[in-house]
KOLPA-300065 format. One record per residue (C-alpha): residue in one letter; x, y, z. Coordinates in steps of 0.25 Angstrom, whole numbers, plus 2048, in hexadecimal, padded with zeros to 3 digits. Each point is the difference from the previous one (the first is absolute). Layout:
<recs>
A_X_Y_Z;
...
</recs>
This chain:
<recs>
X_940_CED_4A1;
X_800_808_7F6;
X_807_80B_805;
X_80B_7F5_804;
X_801_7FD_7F1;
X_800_80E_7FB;
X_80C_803_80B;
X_808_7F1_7FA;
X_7FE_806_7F1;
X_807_80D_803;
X_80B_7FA_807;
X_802_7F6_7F5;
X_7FF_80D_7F6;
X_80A_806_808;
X_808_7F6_800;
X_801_7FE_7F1;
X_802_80F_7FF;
X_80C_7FD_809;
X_806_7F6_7F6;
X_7FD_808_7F5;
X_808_80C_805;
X_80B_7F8_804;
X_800_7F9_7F3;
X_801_80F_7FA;
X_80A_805_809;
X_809_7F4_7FE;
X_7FD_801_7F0;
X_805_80F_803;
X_80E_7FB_808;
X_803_7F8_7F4;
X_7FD_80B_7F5;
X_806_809_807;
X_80D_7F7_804;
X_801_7FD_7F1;
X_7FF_80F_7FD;
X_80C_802_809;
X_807_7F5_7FC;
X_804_806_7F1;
X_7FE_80D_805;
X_80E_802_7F9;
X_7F9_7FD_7F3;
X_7F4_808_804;
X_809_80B_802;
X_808_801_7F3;
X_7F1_7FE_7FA;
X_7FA_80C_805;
X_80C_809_7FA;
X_7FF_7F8_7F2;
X_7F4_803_7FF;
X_803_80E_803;
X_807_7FD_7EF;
X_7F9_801_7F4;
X_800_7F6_7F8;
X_80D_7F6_802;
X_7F5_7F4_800;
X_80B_7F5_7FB;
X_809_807_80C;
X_7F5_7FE_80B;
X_7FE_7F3_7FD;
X_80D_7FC_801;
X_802_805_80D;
X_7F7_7F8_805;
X_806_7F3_7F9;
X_80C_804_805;
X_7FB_801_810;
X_7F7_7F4_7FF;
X_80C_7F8_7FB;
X_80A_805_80B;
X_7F4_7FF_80C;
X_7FE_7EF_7FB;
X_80F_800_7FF;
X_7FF_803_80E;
X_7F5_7F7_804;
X_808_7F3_7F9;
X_80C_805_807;
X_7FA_7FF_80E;
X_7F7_7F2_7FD;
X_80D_7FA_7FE;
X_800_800_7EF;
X_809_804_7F6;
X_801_80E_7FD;
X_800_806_7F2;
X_80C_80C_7FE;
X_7FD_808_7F2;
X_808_80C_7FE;
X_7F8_80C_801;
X_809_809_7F8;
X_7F7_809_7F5;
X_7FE_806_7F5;
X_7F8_80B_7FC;
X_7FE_804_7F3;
X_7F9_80E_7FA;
X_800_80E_7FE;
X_803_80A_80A;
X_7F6_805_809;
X_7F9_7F2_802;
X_802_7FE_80F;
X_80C_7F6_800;
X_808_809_80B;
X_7F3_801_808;
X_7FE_7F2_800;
X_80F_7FB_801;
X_7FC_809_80F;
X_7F6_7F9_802;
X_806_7F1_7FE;
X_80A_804_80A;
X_7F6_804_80B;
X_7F9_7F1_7FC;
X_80D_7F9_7FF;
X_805_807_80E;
X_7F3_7FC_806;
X_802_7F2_7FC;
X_80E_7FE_805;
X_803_7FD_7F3;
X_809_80B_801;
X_807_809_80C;
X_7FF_80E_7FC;
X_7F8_801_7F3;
X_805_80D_7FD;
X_802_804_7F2;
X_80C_804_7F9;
X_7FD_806_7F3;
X_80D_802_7F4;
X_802_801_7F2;
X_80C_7FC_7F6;
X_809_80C_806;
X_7FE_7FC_80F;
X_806_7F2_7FC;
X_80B_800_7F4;
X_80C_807_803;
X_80D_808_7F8;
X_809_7F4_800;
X_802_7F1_802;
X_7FB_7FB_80C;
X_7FA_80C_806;
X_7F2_7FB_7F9;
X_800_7F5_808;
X_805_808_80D;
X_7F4_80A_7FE;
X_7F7_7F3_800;
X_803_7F9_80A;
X_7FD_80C_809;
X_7F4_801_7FA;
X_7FC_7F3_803;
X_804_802_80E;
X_7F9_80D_803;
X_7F3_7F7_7F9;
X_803_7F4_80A;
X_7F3_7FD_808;
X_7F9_808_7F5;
X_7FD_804_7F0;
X_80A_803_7F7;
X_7F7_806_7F6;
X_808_802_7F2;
X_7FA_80A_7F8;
X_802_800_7F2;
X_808_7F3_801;
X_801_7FE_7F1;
X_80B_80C_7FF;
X_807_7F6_806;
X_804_7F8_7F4;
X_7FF_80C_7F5;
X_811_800_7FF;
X_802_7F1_7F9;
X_80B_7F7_808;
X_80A_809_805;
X_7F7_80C_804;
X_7FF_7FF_80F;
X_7F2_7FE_803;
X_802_7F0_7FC;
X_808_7FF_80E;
X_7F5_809_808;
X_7F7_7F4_7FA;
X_80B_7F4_804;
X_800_806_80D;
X_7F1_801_803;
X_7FE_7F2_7FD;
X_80B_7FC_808;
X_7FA_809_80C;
X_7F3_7F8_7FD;
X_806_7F2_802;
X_807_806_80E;
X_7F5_806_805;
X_7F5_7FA_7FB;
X_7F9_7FF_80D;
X_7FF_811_805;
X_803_806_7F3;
X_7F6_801_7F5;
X_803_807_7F3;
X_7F7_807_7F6;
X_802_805_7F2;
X_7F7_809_7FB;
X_7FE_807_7F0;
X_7F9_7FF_7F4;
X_7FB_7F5_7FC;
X_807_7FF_7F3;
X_80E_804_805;
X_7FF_7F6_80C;
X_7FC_7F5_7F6;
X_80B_803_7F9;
X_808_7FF_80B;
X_7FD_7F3_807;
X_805_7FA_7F1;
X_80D_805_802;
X_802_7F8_80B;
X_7FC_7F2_801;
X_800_7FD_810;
X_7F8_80D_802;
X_7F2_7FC_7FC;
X_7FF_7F4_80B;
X_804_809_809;
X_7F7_80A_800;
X_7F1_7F7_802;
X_7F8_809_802;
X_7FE_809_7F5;
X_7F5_80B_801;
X_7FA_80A_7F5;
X_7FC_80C_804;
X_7F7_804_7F3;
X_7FE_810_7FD;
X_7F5_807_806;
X_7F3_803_7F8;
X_7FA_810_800;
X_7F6_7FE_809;
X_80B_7F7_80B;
X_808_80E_7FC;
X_7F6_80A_803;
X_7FC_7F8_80C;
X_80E_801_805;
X_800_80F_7FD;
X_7F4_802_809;
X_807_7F7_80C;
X_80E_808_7FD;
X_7F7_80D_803;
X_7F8_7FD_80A;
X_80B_7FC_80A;
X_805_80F_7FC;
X_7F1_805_805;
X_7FE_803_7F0;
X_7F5_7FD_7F6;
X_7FA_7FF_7F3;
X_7F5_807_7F7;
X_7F9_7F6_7F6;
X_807_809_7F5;
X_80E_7FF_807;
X_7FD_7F1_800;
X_7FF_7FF_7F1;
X_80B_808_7FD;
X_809_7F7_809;
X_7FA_7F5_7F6;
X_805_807_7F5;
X_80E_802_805;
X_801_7F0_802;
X_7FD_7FD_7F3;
X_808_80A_7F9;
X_80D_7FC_808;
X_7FC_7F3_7FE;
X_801_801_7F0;
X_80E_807_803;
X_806_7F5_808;
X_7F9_7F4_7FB;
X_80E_7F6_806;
X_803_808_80D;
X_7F4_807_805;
X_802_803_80E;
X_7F2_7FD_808;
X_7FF_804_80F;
X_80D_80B_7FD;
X_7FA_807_7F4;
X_7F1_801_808;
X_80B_806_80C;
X_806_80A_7F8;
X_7F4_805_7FA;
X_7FA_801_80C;
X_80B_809_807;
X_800_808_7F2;
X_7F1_803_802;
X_804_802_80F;
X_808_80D_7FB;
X_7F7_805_7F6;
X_7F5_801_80C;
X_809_807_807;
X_804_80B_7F6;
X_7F1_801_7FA;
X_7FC_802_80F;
X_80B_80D_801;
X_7F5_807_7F7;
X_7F4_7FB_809;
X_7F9_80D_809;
X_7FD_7F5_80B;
X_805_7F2_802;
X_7F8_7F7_808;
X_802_7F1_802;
X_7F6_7FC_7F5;
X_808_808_7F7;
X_80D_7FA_807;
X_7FB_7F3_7FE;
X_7FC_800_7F3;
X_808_7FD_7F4;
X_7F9_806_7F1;
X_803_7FB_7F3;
X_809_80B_7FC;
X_809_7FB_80A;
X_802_7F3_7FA;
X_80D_802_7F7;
X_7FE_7F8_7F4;
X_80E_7FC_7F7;
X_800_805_7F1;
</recs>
């Protein structure tokens, strides 16, 4: 009788252990569906992440995805769906990331049909304003076209309205907001400068600012995001840093940061410098009795050029 009892507890143990797995392994189905079902948005977060700083930026991106995926949901429960244009602006020094991440939002926007290339074209005032009447607006439209089913990424955009009324910048702009009407649905533009100059420039211009909705700062980099990109930068060239190179690249920031206080140039200055350093090794190594990879590898502080 006992042993009856003992054998009917196990089975009811074995049972709930049963349940219990098949709970977790249908708690497991649905993470796991739910994982893949924005693995778009998970995807374009991994490489993000991969950025330093650009937190407004990240945030937005996942705004933007959350928007278009409910937009998708409404459309097939049978409601209303809400269009906004997705034209941008960004606005900041160079060297913040906003090529990177114009890539980026293609890949995203490619991903979730919004549109059916998501390449990037990337121009400035010369790849769009021509010699002569009319030609402005030739070299535009073909632009536009080349951009259709991706980004036109404009960069500089406010050099567009430096010449006054008759300079032919004014019919770039006229035809880029006509483009934006036509093609509205697999064509997005972004303009991209400083952030004064592009202020400026939306005030010229009174239907521009509605257009553009999304408008996105991408704030200057502080030393120790600099240096942390520094080390990134030259890692992926198999390169690294002594604690004293790592202090002297501190001191380079700030010094070409009280140069150029209105147009410091973030991720390319850190670039450059990084390549000069690069060079530097490279003769100091001529005068080297052996070279091996430690010494390879290593960058020392007098190979850290520092601007007078």
């Amino acid at each position: 009788m006992v042993q009856q009892t003992v054998t009917q507890r196990k089975g009811q143990i074995n049972i709930v252990l049963r349940q219990t797995e098949g709970l977790q392994e249908t708690a497991d189905a649905a993470l796991s569906q739910a994982t893949k079902k924005h693995m778009p948005l998970e995807r374009i977060q991994q490489e993000m992440e991969q950025l330093i700083g650009l937190k407004e930026m990240k945030y937005l991106l996942k705004e933007v995805y959350a928007w278009l995926y409910v937009n998708k949901c409404r459309e097939e429960n049978g409601l209303k769906q809400n269009t906004q244009a997705l034209h941008m602006m960004f606005k900041g020094n160079p060297g913040t990331g906003k090529t990177t991440v114009a890539r980026l939002l293609g890949t995203l926007f490619l991903e979730m049909n919004v549109l059916s290339k998501g390449h990037l074209i990337e121009v400035e005032r010369a790849d769009l304003v021509g010699e002569y009447i009319g030609h402005t607006a030739q070299k535009t439209r073909e632009l536009v076209k080349k951009a259709k089913g991706g980004i036109l990424f404009i960069d500089e955009a406010y050099s567009l309205a430096r010449g006054g009324e008759k300079d032919f910048g004014k019919e770039a702009i006229d035809t880029l907001v006509k483009a934006m009407e036509d093609h509205h649905k697999d064509f997005i533009l972004i303009l991209a400068g400083y952030s004064d100059e592009m202020e400026h420039f939306l005030s010229l211009n009174p239907g521009l600012p509605s257009r553009f909705p999304l408008v996105i700062d991408f704030p200057d980099y502080s030393n120790d995001q600099l240096l942390e990109i520094a080390k990134k930068m030259a890692a992926e060239r198999q390169y690294r840093f002594s604690r004293e190179t790592e202090w002297k690249l501190k001191q380079s920031f700030v010094k070409k940061r009280e140069r150029e206080t209105s147009a410091f140039s973030n991720g390319r200055f850190v670039r450059n410098i990084i390549e000069k350093a690069i060079r530097k090794q490279a003769v100091r190594l001529l005068q080297a009795d052996v070279i091996d990879r430690s010494a390879l590898e290593l960058l020392l502080p007098e190979d850290i050029p520092i601007e007078d």
